[in-house]
C-alpha positions as CSV (number, residue, x, y, z in Angstrom):
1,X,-47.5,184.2,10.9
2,X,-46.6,180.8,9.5
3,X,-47.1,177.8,12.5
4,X,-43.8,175.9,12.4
5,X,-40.4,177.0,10.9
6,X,-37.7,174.6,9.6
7,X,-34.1,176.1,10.3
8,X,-32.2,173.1,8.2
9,X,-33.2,171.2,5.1
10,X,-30.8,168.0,5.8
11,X,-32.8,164.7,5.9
12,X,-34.7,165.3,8.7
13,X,-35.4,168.6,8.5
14,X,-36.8,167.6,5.4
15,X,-38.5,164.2,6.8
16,X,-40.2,166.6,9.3
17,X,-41.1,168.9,6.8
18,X,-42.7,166.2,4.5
19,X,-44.4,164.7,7.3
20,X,-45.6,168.0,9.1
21,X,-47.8,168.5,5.9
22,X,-49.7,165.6,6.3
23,X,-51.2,167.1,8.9
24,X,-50.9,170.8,8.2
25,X,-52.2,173.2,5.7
26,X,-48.6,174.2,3.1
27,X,-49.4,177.8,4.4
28,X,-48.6,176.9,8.0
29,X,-45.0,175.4,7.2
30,X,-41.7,177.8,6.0
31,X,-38.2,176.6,5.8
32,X,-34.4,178.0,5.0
33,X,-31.7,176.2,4.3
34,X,-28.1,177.2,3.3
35,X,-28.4,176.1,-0.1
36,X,-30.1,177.8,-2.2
37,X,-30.6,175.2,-5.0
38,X,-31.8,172.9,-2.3
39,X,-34.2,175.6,-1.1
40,X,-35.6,175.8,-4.5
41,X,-35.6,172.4,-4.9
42,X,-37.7,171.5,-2.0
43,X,-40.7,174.7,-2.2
44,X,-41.0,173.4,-5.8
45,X,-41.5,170.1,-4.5
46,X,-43.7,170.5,-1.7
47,X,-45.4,174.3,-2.6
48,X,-43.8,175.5,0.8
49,X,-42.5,179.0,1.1
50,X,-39.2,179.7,2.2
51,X,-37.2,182.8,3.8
52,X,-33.6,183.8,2.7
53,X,-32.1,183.9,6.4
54,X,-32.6,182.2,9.5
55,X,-33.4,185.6,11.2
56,X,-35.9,185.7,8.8
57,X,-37.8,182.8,9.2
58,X,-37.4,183.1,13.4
59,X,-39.4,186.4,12.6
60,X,-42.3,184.7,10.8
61,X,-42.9,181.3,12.8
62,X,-44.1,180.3,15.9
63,X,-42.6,177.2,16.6
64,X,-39.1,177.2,15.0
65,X,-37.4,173.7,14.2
66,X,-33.3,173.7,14.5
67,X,-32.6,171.0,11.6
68,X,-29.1,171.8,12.2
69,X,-25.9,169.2,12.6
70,X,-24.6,170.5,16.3
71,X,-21.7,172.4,14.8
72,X,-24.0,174.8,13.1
73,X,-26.1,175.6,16.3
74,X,-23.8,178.6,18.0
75,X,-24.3,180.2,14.4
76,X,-27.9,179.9,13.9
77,X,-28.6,181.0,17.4
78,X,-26.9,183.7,17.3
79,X,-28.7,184.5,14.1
80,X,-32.1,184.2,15.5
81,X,-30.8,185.1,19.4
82,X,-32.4,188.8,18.9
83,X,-35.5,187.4,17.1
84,X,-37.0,184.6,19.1
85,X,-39.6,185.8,21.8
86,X,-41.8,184.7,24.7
87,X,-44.5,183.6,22.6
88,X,-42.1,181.1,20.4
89,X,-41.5,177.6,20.6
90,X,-38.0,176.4,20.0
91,X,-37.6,172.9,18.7
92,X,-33.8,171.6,18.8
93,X,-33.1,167.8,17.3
94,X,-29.2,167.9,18.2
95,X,-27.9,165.2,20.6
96,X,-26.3,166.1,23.3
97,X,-27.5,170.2,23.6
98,X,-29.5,170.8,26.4
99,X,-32.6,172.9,27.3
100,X,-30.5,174.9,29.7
101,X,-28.3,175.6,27.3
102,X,-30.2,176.7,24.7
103,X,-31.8,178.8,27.2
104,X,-28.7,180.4,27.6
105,X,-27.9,181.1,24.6
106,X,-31.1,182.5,23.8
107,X,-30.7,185.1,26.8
108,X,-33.9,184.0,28.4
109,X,-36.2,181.9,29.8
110,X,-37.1,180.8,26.1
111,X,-40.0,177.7,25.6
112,X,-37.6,173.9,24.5
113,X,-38.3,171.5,23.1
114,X,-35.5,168.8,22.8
115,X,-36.3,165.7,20.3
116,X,-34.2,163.3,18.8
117,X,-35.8,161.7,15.6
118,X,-34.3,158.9,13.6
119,X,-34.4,158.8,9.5
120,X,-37.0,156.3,9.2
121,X,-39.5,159.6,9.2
122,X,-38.3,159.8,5.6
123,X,-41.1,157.6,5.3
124,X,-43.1,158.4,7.9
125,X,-41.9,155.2,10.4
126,X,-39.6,157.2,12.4
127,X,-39.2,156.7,16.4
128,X,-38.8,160.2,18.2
129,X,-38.0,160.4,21.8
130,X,-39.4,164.4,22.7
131,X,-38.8,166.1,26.4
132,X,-40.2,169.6,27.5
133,X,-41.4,171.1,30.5
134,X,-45.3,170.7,29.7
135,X,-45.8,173.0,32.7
136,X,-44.6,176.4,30.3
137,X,-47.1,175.4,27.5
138,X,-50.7,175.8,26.5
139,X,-52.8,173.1,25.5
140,X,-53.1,174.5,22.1
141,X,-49.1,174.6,22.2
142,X,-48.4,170.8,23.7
143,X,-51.0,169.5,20.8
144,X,-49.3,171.1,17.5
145,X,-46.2,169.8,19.0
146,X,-47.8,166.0,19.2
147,X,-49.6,166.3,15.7
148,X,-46.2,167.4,14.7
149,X,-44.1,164.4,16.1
150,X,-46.5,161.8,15.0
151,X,-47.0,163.0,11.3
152,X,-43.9,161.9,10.9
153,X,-43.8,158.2,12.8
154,X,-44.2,157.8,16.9
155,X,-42.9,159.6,19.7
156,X,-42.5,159.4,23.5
157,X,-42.2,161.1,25.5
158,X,-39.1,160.8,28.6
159,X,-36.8,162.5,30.7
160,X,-34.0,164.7,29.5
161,X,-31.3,162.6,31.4
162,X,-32.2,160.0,28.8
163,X,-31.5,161.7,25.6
164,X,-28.5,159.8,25.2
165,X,-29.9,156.7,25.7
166,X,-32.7,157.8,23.1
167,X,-29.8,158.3,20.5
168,X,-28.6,154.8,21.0
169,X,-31.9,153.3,21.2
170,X,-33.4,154.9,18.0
171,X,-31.4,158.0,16.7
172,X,-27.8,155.7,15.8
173,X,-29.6,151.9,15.8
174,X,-31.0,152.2,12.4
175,X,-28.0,151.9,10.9
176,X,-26.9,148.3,13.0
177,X,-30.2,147.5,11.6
178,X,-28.9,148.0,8.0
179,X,-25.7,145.8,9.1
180,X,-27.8,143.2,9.9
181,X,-29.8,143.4,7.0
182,X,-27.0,143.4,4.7
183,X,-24.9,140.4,6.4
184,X,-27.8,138.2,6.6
185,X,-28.4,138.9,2.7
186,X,-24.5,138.2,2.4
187,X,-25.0,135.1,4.0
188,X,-27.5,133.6,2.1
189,X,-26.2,134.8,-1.4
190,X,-23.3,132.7,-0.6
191,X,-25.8,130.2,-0.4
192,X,-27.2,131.3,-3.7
193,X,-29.9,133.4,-3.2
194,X,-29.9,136.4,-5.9
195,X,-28.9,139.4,-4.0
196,X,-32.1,141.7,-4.8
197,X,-34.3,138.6,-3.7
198,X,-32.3,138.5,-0.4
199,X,-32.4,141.8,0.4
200,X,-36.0,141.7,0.2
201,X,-36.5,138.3,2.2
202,X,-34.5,139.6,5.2
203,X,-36.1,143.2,5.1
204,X,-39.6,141.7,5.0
205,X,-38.8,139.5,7.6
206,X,-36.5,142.6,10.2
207,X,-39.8,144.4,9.6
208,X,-42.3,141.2,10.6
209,X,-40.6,140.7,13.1
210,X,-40.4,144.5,15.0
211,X,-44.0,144.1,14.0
212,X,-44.7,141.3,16.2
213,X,-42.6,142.7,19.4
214,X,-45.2,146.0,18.9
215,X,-48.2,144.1,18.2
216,X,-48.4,141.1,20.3
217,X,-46.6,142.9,23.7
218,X,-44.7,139.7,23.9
219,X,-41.3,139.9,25.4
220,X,-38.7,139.5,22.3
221,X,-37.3,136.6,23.9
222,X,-40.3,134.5,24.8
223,X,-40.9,135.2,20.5
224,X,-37.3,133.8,20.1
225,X,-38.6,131.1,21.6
226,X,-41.8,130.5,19.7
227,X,-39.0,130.3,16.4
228,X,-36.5,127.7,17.9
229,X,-37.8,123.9,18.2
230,X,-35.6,121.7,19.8
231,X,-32.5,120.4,18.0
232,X,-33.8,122.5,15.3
233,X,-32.1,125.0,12.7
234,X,-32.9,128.3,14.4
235,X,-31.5,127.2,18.1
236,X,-28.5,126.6,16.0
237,X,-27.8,129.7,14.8
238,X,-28.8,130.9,17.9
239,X,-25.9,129.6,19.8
240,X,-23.4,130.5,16.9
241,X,-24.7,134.2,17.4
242,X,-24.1,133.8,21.4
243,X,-20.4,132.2,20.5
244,X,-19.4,134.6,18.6
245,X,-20.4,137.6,20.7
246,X,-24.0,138.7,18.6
247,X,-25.4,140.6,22.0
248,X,-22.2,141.9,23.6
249,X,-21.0,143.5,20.5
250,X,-24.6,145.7,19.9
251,X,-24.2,146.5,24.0
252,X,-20.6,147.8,23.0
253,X,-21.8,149.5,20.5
254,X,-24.3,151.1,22.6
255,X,-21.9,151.9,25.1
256,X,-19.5,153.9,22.2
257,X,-22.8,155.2,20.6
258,X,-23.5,156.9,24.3
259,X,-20.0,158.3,25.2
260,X,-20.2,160.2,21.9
261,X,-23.6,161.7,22.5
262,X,-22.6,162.4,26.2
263,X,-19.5,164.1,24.8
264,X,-22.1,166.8,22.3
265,X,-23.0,167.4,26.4
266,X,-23.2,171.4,27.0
């Protein structure tokens, strides 16, 4: 019986997929996927089998991995609803689904885990936030699911009330991220500074700088600080950042970023 099936060959199915054989053996791992030259695509890439249905692939894997979009989860579980068993391991990435639900669905008491991974696992940096009941698993069990969550980046571990917040905090923010990469490179290619060079510049610098907050334990503002001498040019643009609304529009976006999870809720 392969370890750990991939129902979903999206971009993070496949980031988990990529990353989950860094730290298993290519005869552990199977996958399915919808379409078919993206199925062939990916086992001639990586040298991982693949089954031709999701009923399948819930017959030959322990753990099972729903790389789904939400829409698609009513179809696939009813596809593998008759399949999945006591001994299994379900492993849903949607926002907003619950355990309870999923249990439901299932028709039994069935072992969740709920995870919400972000697409920086594409190259093995991603930020995962993972709940389960650790109470309903072995040791054995609770380990392959942490060797699988950090081949691909970090994980923590929280409560399930906070999925939502998890989505804002890591799941949506990459792409304000990107924003902010790509209006700071704006800025300064007005000031003539050759795109590619910018790009780089403020990308090197976004990823310093995250660097520091996880390194040094510092609280971001007192390293704020430790940038902005008196009267100098980084208090500045500081101040032009607070006057034109830099914190309250990323807390509004937060805010819309939530309801939408919360509205997934079922």
């Amino acid at each position: 019986m392969a370890k750990i099936g991939f129902i979903g060959m999206g971009n993070m199915g496949y980031a988990m997929l990529k990353g989950a054989l860094e730290v298993f053996d290519s005869e552990e791992l199977i996958f399915t996927d919808v379409n078919t030259d993206r199925v062939l695509s990916v086992s001639k890439e990586t040298k991982v089998a693949y089954t031709e249905t999701n009923a399948e692939l819930a017959n030959s894997a322990k753990y099972i991995v729903l790389a789904v979009k939400p829409q698609f989860y009513n179809q696939v579980l009813r596809n593998i609803e008759n399949i999945v068993k006591e001994d299994n391991v379900v492993i849903s990435i949607a926002p907003g689904i619950s355990i309870q639900s999923l249990k439901d669905s299932l028709g039994f008491d069935t072992r969740i885990v709920r995870a919400m991974p972000n697409t920086p696992a594409l190259l093995g940096e991603g930020m995962t936030g993972v709940c389960y009941d650790a109470k309903q698993f072995s040791f054995e069990e609770r380990d392959v699911i942490s060797r699988l969550f950090n081949s691909f980046g970090k994980y923590k571990l929280v409560e399930e009330r906070l999925m939502s917040a998890v989505t804002c905090a890591s799941g949506s923010s990459p792409a304000y991220v990107y924003m902010f990469i790509e209006a700071m490179a704006d800025a300064v290619v007005m000031k003539g500074m050759p795109r590619a060079a910018a790009y780089e510049m403020v990308a090197q610098t976004v990823l310093g700088a995250a660097k520091m907050v996880l390194d040094t334990g510092k609280h971001p503002g007192e390293l704020k600080d430790m940038v902005c001498s008196p009267g100098g040019t980084t208090i500045a643009g500081v101040a032009a950042l607070e006057e034109n609304g830099f914190r309250n529009s990323l807390i509004k976006a937060t805010e819309a970023c939530y309801n939408v999870a919360e509205g997934f809720k079922k």
